[in-house]
C-alpha positions in Angstrom: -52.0 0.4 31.9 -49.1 2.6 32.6 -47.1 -0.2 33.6 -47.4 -2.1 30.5 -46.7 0.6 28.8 -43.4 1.3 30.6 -42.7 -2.2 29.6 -43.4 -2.3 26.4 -41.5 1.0 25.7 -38.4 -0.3 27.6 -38.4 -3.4 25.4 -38.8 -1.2 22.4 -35.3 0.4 23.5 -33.7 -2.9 24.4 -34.3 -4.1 20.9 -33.5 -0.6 19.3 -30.5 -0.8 21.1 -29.3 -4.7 20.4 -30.1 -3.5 16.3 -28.1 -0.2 16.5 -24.9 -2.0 18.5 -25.2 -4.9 15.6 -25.3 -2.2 12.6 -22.4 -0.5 14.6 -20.4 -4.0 14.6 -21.3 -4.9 11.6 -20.1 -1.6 9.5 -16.7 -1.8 12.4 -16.0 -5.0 11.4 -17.0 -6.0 8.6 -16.9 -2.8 6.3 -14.4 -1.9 4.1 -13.1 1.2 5.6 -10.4 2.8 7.4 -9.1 5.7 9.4 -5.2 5.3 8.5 -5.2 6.9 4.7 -2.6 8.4 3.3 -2.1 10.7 0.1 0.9 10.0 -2.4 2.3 11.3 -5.4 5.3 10.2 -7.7 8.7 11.2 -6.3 11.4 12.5 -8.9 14.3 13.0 -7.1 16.8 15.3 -9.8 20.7 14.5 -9.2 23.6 15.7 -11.6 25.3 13.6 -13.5 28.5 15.4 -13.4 30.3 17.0 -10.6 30.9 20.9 -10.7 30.1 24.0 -9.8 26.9 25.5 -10.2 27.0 28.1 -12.3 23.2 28.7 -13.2 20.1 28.4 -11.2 16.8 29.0 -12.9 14.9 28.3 -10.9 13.2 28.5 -6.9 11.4 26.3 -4.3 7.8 25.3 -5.2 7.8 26.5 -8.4 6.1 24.3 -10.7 8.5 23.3 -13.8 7.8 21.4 -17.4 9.5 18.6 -18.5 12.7 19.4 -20.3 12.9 22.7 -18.7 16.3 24.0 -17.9 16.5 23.6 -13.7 20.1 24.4 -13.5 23.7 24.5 -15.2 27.4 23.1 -13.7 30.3 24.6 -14.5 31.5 23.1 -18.2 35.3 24.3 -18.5 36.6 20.7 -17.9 34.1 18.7 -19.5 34.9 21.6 -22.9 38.5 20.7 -22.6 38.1 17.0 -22.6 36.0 16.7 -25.4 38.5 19.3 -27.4 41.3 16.4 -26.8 39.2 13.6 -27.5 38.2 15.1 -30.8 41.5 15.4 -31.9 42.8 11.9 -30.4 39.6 11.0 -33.0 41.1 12.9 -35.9 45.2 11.7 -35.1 43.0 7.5 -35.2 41.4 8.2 -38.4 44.7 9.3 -39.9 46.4 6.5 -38.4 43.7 4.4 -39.9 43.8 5.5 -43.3 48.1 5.5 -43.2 47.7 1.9 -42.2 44.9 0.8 -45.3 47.5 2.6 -47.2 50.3 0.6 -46.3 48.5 -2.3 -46.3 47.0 -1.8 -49.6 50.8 -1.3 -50.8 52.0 -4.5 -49.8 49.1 -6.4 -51.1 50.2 -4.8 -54.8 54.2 -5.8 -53.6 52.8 -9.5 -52.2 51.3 -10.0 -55.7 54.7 -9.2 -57.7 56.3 -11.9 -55.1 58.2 -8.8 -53.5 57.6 -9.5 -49.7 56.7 -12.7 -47.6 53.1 -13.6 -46.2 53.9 -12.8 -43.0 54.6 -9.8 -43.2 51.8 -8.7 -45.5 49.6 -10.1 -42.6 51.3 -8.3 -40.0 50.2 -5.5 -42.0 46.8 -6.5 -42.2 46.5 -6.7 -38.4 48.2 -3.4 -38.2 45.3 -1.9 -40.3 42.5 -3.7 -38.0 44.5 -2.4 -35.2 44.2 1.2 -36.1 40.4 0.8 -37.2 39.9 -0.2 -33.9 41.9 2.4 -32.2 39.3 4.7 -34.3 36.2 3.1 -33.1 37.3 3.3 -29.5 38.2 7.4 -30.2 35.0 8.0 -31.7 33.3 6.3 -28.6 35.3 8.5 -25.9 34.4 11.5 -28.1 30.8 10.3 -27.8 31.1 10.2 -23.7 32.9 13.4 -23.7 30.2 14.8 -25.9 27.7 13.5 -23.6 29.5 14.4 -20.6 29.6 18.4 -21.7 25.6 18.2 -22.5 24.8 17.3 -19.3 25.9 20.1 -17.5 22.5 21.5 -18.2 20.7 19.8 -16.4 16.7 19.3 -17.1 13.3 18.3 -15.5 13.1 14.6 -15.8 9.6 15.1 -15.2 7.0 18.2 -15.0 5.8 19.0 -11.8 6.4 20.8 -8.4 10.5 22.0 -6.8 9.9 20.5 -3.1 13.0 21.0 -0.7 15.4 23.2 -2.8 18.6 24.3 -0.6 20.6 24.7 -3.7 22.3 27.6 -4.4 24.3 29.0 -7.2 28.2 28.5 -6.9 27.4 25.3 -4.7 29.4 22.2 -5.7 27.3 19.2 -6.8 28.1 15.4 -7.1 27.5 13.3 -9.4 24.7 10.8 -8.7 23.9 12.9 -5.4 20.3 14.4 -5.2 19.9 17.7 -4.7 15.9 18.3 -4.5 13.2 16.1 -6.0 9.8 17.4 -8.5 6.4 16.3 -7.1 5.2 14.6 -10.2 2.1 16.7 -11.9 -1.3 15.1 -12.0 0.5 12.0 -10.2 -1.8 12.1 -6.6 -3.1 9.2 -5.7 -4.0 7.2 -1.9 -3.1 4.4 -0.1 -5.3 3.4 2.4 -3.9 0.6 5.3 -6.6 -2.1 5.7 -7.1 -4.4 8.5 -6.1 -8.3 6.9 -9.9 -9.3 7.9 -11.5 -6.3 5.2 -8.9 -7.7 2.5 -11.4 -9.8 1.0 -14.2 -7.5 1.1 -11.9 -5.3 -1.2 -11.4 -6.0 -4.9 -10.4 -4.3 -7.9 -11.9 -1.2 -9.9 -14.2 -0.8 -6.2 -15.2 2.3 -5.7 -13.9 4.5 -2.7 -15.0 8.0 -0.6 -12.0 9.8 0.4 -12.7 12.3 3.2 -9.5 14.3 3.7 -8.6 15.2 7.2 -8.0 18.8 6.3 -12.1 18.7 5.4 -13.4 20.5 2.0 -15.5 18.3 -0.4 -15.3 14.3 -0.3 -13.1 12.6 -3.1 -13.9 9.7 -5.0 -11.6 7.4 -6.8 -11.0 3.1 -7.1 -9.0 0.2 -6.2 -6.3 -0.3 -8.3 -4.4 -2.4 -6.1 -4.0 -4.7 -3.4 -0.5 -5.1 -1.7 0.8 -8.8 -1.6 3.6 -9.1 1.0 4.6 -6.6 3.9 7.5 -6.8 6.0 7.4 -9.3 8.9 8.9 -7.5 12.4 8.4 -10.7 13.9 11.5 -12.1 13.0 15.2 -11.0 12.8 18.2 -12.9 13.0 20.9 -12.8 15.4 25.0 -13.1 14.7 24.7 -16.5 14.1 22.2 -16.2 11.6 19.5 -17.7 13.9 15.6 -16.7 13.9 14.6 -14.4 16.7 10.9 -14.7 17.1 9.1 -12.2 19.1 6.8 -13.1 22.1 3.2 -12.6 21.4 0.5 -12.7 23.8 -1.9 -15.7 22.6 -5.1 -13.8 23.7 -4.7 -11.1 21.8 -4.6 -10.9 17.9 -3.7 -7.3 16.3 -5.2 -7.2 12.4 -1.6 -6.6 10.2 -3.1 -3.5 7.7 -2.2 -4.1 4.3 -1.7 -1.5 1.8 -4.6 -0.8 -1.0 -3.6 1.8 -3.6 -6.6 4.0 -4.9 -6.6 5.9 -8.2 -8.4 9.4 -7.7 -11.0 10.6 -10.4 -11.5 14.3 -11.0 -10.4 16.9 -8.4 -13.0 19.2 -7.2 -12.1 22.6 -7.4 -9.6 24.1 -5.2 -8.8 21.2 -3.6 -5.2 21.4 -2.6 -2.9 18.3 -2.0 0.1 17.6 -0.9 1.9 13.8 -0.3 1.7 12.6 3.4 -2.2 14.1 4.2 -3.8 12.0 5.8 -7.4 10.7 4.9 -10.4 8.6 5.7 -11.3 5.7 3.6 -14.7 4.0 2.4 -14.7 1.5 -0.1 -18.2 0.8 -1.8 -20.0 -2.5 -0.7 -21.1 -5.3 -2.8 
């Protein structure tokens, strides 16, 4: 009796087993999930653009700004001065202009009494559209110079967070160079990296369990996307412009991970993130 029972129990456990290690297969292989999650955010990096010296900094690393807020000023002495001259190279075209209708109007009354040729009433007539022209362009360097002069104050493109300030007032800044960059507000979202054999397990508005690897409560949120292309390291090409394929090792297969962006719903409280966390990734079944 004993022995049967030893028998029967062992084949109990064999079959327990064989069911576990297919449920343990089955959810590795063919669930949509992954370890290799990643929190982002929108990056605004904030350059100048003009050159100068800082003159005003309002403001520190990590604070959190508002769009439109004053970040910092460059030094507006030149950029004053050039729009002074281009304002009155503006005025000395518009008087130019006006000399030249005059004239022209003049020999229009003369052309009419026979007191002056054709041509030379249209040489005045291309003198006038001359200087109206010479106007238009005086008014559009005052513009630039105008432009120029506002942005020395330099704003918040975008409201957010100050990450990786090493600016410092009487620094010189170039224009077009970055100087720090705003972690966008309310911008948080996470890409997960899925094996190529889940991708069609995975579909849009699916919803996903985000457990961060810094712990706290889980996080919910949905697919939004599905990346279509990633870069292939497989091939290069040489001086001659000729494919260099890689050896690979027919016996052995490694998944490419494609990227899947998920939309987060509502925070819990006190949840803190930052871009670059890391986090695990469940995506709801069928």
């Amino acid at each position: 009796m004993i022995k049967y029972l030893r028998i029967t129990f062992t084949i109990l456990v064999v079959i327990a087993a064989v069911f576990a290690g297919r449920w343990v297969w089955t959810d590795y292989m063919h669930t949509p999930w992954t370890r290799d999650g990643r929190i982002r955010a929108d990056i605004v990096t904030v350059a100048p653009d003009v050159s100068g010296w800082v003159t005003v900094l309002n403001i520190k690393d990590g604070q959190n700004v508002q769009k439109g807020e004053v970040l910092f000023n460059v030094d507006k002495k030149r950029y004053q001065a050039a729009l002074d001259k281009s304002k009155a190279n503006t005025e000395n075209a518009l008087y130019t202009w006006e000399l030249a209708k005059h004239k022209y109007e003049r020999r229009v009354e003369l052309n009419t009494q026979q007191a002056i040729s054709e041509e030379t009433l249209e040489s005045t007539r291309i003198n006038t559209k001359i200087a109206e022209a010479n106007y238009n362009l005086a008014k559009t360097e005052q513009t630039i110079a105008q432009l120029n002069v506002d942005r020395t104050k330099i704003v918040a493109p975008a409201s957010g967070q100050i990450i990786n300030l090493n600016l410092r007032q009487g620094n010189y800044v170039a224009q077009g160079t970055p100087v720090f960059a705003i972690v966008q507000s309310d911008s948080f979202y996470v890409t997960g990296y899925f094996e190529e054999s889940k991708i069609p397990l995975i579909y849009p508005e699916q919803k996903a369990q985000i457990a961060l690897l810094s712990g706290g409560k889980q996080l919910t949120g949905h697919v939004v996307s599905v990346g279509k292309a990633i870069a292939n390291t497989n091939t290069q090409s040489n001086g001659q412009l000729l494919p260099q394929v890689q050896q690979t090792f027919n016996w052995v297969r490694l998944s490419q991970r494609i990227p899947v962006d998920i939309k987060l719903d509502s925070l819990p409280e006190n949840t803190q993130l930052s871009a670059g966390m890391t986090a695990t990734i469940h995506l709801a079944t069928r």
